[in-house]
C-alpha positions in Angstrom: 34.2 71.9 97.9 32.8 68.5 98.9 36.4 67.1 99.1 37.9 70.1 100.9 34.8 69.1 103.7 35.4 65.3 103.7 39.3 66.1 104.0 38.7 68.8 106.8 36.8 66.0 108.9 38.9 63.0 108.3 42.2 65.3 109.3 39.7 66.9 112.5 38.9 63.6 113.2 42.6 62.1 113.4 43.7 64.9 115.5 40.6 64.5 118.0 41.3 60.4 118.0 44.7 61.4 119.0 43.8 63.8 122.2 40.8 61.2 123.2 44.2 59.2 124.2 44.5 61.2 126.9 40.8 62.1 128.3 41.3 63.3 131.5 44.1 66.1 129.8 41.1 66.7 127.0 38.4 67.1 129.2 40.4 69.4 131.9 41.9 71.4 128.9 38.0 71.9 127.2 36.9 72.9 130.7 39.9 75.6 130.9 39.4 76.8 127.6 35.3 77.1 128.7 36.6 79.1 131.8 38.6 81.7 129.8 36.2 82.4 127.4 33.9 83.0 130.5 36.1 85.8 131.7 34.9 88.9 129.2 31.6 87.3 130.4 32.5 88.3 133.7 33.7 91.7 132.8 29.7 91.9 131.5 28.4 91.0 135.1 30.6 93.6 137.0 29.7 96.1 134.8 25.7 95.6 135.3 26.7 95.1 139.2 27.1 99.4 139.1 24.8 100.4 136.5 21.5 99.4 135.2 22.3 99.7 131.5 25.3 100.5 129.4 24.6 103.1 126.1 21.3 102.7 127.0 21.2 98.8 126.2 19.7 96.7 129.5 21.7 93.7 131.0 19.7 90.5 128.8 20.4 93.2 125.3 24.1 93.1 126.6 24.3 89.6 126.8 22.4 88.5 123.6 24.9 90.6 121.9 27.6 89.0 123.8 25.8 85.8 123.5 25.9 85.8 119.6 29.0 87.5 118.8 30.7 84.4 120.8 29.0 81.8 119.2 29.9 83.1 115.7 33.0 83.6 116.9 33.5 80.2 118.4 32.5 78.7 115.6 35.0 80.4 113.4 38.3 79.9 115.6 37.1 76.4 115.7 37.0 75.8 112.0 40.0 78.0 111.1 41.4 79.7 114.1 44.7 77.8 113.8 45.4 79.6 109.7 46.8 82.9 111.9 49.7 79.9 111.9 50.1 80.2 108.2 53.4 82.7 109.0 54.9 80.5 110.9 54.9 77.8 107.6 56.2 79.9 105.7 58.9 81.1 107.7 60.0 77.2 108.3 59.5 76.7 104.9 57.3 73.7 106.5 54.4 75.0 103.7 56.3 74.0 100.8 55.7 69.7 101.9 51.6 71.0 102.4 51.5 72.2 98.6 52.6 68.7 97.4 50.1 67.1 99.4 46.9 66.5 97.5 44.7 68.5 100.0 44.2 71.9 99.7 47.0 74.1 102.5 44.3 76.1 103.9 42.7 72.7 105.5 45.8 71.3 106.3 46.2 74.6 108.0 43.0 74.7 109.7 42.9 71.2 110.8 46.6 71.6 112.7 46.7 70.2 116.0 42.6 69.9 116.1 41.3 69.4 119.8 38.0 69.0 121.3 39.2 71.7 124.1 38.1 74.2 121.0 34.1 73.3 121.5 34.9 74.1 125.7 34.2 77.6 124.0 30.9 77.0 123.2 30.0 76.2 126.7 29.6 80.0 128.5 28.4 81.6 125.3 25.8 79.0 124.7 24.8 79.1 128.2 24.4 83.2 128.1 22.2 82.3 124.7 19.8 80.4 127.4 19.6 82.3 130.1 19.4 86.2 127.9 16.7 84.9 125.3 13.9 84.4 127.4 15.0 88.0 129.4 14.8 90.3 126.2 12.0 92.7 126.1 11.3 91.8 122.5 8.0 90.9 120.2 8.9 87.5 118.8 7.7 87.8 115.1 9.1 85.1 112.6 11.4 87.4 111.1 13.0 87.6 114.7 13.3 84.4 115.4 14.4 83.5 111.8 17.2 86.3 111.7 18.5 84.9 115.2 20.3 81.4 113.9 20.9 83.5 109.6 23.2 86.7 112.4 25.2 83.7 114.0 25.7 81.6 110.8 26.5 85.1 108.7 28.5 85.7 111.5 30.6 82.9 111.3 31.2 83.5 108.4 32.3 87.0 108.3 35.1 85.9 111.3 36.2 82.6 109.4 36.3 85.3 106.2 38.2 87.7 108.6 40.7 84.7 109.7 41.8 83.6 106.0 42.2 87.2 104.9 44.6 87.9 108.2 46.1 84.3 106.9 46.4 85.5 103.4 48.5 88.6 104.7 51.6 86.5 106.5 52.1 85.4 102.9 53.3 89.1 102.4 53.8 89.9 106.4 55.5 86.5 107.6 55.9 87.6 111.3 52.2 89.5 111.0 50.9 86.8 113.4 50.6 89.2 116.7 49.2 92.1 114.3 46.4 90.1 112.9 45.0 89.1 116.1 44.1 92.9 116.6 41.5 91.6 113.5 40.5 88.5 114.7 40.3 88.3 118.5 40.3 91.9 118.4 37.1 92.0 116.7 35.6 89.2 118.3 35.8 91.6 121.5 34.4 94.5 120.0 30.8 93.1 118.7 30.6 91.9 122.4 29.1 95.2 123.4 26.9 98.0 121.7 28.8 99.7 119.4 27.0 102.7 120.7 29.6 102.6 123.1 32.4 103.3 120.4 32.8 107.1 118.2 30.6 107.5 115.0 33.8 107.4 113.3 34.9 104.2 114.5 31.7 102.3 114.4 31.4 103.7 110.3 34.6 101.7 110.1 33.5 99.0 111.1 30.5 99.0 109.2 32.3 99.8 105.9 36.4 99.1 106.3 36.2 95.9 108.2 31.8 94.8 108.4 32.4 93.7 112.2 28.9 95.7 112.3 27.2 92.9 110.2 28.0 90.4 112.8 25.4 90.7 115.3 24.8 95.0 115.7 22.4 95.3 112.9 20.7 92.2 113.3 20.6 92.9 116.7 18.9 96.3 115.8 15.8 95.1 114.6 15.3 92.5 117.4 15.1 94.9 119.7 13.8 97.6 117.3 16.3 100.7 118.2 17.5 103.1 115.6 20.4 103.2 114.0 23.0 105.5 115.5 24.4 106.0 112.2 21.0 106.4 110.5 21.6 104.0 108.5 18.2 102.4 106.3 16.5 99.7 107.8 17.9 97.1 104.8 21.3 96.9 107.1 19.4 95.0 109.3 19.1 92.2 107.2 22.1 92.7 104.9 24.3 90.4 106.8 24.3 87.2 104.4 25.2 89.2 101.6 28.2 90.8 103.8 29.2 87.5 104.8 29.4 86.2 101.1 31.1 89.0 100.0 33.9 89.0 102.4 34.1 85.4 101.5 34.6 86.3 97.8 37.5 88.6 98.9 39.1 86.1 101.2 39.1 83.3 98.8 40.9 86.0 96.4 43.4 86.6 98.9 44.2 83.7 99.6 44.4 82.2 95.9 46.5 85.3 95.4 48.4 84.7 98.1 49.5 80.9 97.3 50.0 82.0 93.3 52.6 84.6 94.8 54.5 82.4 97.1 57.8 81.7 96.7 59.8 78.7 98.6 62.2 79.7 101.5 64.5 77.0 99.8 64.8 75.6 103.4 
């Protein structure tokens, strides 16, 4: 694990030393990347613009949610957003030189074409963090505050589980690219809102098909202290750290499974 980390920052590193070459490019590109990200934020705004709460959930609720779903979700699509490429290897056969190479394919595949513009989507989702926080109608007891920074680091982890399983798939799938992102970014978009705002049935599956309920909802239930819809017992709340490791577990699985069951395009 320790070399996998110090080869992930040396190849992050090259690529970012290679874009600082250009600054003005980097900083214009991080500050349109910010700007995008922004937009579902803006969606948000326009929505509260007509009505004064949305499944019952008041503007500062809405935008912790949104808040903390982003920054998990930042985080992962920085770290490994660029796997969903893993098709696109194996359909150039271009993943055959990476398992030679003595570094581990998922970094190399992670670390491809690295660019500071990724962190320009920290910026609005951050910012909503700062301005929401302060806004919520909540009792601040230590377990709050703790369970604030354990949601967005489980949360992280769940999407960055989410992106190697979706990875792990194009071994099987090779032009699954487009279909994954229904996962990934698709998911991302989802835990931006209350899920109240979905069907039972689809907010059970994604509490027990694929845990997007774990990234922020349940938390998210107990800082504000509402009920589950689903009555689910008050241990969801804090269950997200073991969801997170066990969707870990599955995606390293899939993933070992994956490269053991590769065969070369012999291109």
């Amino acid at each position: 694990m320790a070399s996998a980390v110090r080869a992930y920052t040396l190849l992050a590193w090259t690529w970012c030393r290679a874009a600082a070459q250009y600054p003005i490019s980097m900083i214009l590109l991080s500050l349109a990347t910010a700007v995008v990200t922004a937009l579902d934020l803006a969606a948000i705004v326009m929505m509260f613009a007509h009505t004064p709460s949305i499944s019952g959930f008041t503007a500062p609720e809405v935008l912790f949610l949104y808040g903390t779903s982003g920054l998990s979700f930042a985080l992962a699509d920085i770290l490994l957003g660029s796997a969903d490429r893993l098709g696109q290897h194996v359909r150039l056969g271009t993943l055959d030189a990476m398992l030679v190479r003595p570094v581990s394919p998922l970094v190399q595949v992670a670390t491809e074409e690295f660019s500071p513009r990724r962190l320009g989507k920290l910026i609005p989702v951050v910012a909503v963090l700062v301005v929401a926080v302060p806004r919520l109608d909540v009792s601040w007891t230590p377990a709050r505050v703790a369970l604030v920074p354990l949601m967005i680091l489980s949360g992280t982890a769940i999407f960055a589980a989410l992106w190697v399983l979706t990875a792990a798939v194009q071994f099987v799938v090779v032009d699954g690219h487009q279909a994954t992102k229904a996962v990934t970014y698709g998911g991302g978009f989802l835990t931006q809102y209350p899920l109240s705002v979905y069907g039972r049935e689809f907010v059970r599956a994604l509490t027990w098909m694929i845990p997007l309920a774990f990234v922020n909802w349940q938390p998210s239930l107990y800082i504000f202290d509402r009920p589950d819809p689903l009555g689910l017992p008050t241990a969801f709340r804090f269950a997200s750290p073991a969801v997170a490791a066990v969707v870990c577990g599955l995606a390293a699985l899939a993933w070992r499974s994956g490269l053991r069951h590769y065969r070369s395009t012999g291109s």
